[in-house]
C-alpha positions as CSV (number, residue, x, y, z in Angstrom):
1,X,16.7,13.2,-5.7
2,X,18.6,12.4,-2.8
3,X,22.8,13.0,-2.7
4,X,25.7,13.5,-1.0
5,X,29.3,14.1,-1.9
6,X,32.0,11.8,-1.1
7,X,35.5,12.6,-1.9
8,X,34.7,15.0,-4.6
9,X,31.9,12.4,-6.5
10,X,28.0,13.2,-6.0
11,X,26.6,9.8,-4.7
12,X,22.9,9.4,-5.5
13,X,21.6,7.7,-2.7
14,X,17.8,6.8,-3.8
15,X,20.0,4.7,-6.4
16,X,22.7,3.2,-4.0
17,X,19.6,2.2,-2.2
18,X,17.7,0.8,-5.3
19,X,20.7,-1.7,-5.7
20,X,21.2,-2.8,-2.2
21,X,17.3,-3.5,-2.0
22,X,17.4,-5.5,-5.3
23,X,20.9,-7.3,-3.9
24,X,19.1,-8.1,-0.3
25,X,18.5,-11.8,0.7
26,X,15.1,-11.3,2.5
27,X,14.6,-13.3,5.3
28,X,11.6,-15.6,5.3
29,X,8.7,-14.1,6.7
30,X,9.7,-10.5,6.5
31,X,9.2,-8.4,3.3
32,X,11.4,-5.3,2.2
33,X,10.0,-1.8,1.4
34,X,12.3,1.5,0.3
35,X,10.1,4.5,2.0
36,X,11.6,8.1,2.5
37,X,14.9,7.4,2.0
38,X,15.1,3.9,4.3
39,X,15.0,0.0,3.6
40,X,12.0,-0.8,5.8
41,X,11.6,-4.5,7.0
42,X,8.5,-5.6,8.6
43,X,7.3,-9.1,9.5
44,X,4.4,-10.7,7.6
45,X,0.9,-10.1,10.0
46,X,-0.8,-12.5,12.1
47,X,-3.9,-14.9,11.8
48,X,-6.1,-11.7,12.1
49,X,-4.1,-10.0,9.4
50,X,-4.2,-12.6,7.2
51,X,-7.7,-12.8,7.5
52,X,-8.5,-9.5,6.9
53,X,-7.0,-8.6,4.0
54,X,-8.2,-12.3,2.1
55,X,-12.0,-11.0,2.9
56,X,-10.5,-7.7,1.2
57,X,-9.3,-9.8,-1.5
58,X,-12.0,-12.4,-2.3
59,X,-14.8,-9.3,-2.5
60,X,-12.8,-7.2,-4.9
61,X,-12.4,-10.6,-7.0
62,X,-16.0,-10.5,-6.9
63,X,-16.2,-6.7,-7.9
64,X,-13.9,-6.8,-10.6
65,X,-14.7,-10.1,-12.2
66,X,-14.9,-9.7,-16.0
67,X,-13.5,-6.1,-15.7
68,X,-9.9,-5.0,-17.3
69,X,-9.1,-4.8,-13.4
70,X,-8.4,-7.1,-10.8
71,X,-6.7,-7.5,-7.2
72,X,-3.4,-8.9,-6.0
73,X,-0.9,-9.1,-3.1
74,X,2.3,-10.2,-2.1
75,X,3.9,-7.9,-5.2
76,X,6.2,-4.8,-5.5
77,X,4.7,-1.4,-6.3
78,X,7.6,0.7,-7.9
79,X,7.4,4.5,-8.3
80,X,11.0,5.3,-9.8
81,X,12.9,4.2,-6.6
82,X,10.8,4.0,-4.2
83,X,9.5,0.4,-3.7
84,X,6.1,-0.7,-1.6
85,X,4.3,-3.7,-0.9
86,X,0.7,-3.1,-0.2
87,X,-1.4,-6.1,2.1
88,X,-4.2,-5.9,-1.2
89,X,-3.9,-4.0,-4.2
90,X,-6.4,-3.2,-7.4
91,X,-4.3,-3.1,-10.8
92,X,-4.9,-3.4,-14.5
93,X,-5.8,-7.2,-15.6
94,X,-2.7,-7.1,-18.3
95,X,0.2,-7.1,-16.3
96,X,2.8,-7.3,-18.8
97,X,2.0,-3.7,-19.5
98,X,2.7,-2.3,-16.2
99,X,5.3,-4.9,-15.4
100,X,8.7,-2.8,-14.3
101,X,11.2,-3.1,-17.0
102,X,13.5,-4.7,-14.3
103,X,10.7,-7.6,-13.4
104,X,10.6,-6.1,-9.8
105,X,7.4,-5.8,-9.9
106,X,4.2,-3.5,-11.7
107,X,4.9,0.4,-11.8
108,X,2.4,2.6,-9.3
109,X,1.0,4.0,-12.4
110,X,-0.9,0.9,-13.7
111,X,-2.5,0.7,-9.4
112,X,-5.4,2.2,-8.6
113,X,-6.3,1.0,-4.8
114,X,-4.1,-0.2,-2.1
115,X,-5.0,-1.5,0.9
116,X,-2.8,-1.8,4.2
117,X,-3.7,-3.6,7.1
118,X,-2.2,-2.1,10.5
119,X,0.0,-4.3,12.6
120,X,0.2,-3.8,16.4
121,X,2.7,-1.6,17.5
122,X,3.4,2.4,17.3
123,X,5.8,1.8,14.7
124,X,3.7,-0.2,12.6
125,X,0.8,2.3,13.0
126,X,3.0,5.3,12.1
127,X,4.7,3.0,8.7
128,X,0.7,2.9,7.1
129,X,-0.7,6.3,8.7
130,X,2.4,8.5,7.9
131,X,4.8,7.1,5.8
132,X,3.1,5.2,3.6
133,X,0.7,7.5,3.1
134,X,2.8,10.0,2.2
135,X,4.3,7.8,0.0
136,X,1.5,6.3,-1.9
137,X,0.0,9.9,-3.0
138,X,3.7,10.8,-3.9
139,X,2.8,7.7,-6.5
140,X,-0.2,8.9,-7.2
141,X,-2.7,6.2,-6.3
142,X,-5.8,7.3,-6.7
143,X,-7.7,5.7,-3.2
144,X,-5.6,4.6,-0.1
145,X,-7.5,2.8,2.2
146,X,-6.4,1.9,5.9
147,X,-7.8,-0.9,8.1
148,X,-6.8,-0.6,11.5
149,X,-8.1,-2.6,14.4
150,X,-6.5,0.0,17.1
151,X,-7.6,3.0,16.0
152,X,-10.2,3.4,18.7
153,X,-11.7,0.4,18.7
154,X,-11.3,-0.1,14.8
155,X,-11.6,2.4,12.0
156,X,-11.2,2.3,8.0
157,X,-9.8,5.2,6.5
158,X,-10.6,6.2,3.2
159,X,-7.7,8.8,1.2
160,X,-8.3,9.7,-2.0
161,X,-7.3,12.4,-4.6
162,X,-3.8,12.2,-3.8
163,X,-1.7,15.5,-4.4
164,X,1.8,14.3,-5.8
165,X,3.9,17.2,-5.1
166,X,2.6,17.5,-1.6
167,X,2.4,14.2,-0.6
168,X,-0.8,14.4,0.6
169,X,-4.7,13.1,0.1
170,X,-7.0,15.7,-0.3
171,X,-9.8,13.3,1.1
172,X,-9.9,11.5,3.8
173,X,-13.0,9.6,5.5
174,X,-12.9,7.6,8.5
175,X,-15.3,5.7,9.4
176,X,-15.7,3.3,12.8
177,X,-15.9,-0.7,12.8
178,X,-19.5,-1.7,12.2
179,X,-20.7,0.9,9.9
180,X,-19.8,1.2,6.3
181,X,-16.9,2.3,4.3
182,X,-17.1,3.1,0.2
183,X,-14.1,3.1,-1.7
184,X,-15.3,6.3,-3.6
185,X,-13.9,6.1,-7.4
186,X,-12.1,3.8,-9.7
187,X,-12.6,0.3,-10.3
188,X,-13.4,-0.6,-7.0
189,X,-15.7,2.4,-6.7
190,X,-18.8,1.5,-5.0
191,X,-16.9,-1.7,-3.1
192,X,-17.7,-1.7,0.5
193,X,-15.5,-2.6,4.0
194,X,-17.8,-2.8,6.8
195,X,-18.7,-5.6,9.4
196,X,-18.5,-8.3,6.9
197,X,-14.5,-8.1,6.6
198,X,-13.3,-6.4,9.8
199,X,-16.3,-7.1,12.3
200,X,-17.6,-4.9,14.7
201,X,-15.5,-2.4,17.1
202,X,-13.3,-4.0,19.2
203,X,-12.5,-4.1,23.0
């Protein structure tokens, strides 16, 4: 828990920033995360972004069709305070039992993938490979996978078995544009990223 005194009363600050996130008037086009102690905004992606992440999304409906499981965007993933918004997520079919009991969102523990597409920009490469990273095994989800067109042409990283306390994946795979990623357990397990939804390397 995060604190500081002021005039003689402990402040909790992961709660003063709980409220001001819920109290925020987002503007259109950006969306509103609370990672490591900060209200992050970023800007929605471009046309290549977009695109990426719906051929994410239209094979995991595939995947998961007729399962207890299916994927989503566009949503608030809550763990206690903390509050992400992953480009493509995999959660339980029945939402109402994972919904937050504020209607926020779904609570981190009923998510078992999320996906984040990088952004250009050392910023936004440093919010998916550090921060969020650190945050989304701090959640516990199971498999983190990154799709980034400037990691050296393009690369998707795999994390899984994420270590709570140390905010850390255990595993990690990366694996270059035109060859094949696996998402390696869960409901998704067996689900590939390769050519297909990111293309070959680039430049």
């Amino acid at each position: 828990m995060s604190a500081l005194v002021a005039e003689g009363t402990i402040v909790n600050l992961d709660q003063l920033l709980w409220q001001a996130w819920k109290s925020m008037d987002v503007p259109e086009g950006f969306r509103a995360e609370i990672i490591e102690g900060t209200i992050t905004l970023s800007p929605t992606g471009s046309s290549r972004h977009f695109d990426v992440n719906n051929r994410v999304l239209e094979g995991l409906f595939v995947q998961l069709r007729g399962s207890d499981w299916r994927p989503g965007n566009d949503c608030n993933v809550i763990d206690g305070l903390k509050v992400l918004i992953p480009d493509v997520f995999v959660a339980q079919r029945e939402i109402e039992e994972i919904d937050h009991p504020e209607g926020k969102g779904l609570v981190a523990s009923g998510v078992r993938l999320v996906v984040e597409t990088v952004s250009s920009g050392a910023e936004n490469r440093r919010r998916d490979h550090v921060l969020k990273r650190r945050a989304y095994a701090a959640a516990g989800i199971p498999v983190y996978v990154i799709i980034d067109d400037y990691d050296d042409g393009g690369a998707v990283t795999v994390l899984s078995e994420p270590d709570p306390e140390r905010r850390e994946y255990a595993s990690s795979t990366r694996v270059p544009y035109g060859k094949e990623a696996v998402i390696p357990e869960g409901p998704a397990e067996g689900f590939v990223i390769g050519p297909d939804i990111t293309g070959e390397r680039r430049g």
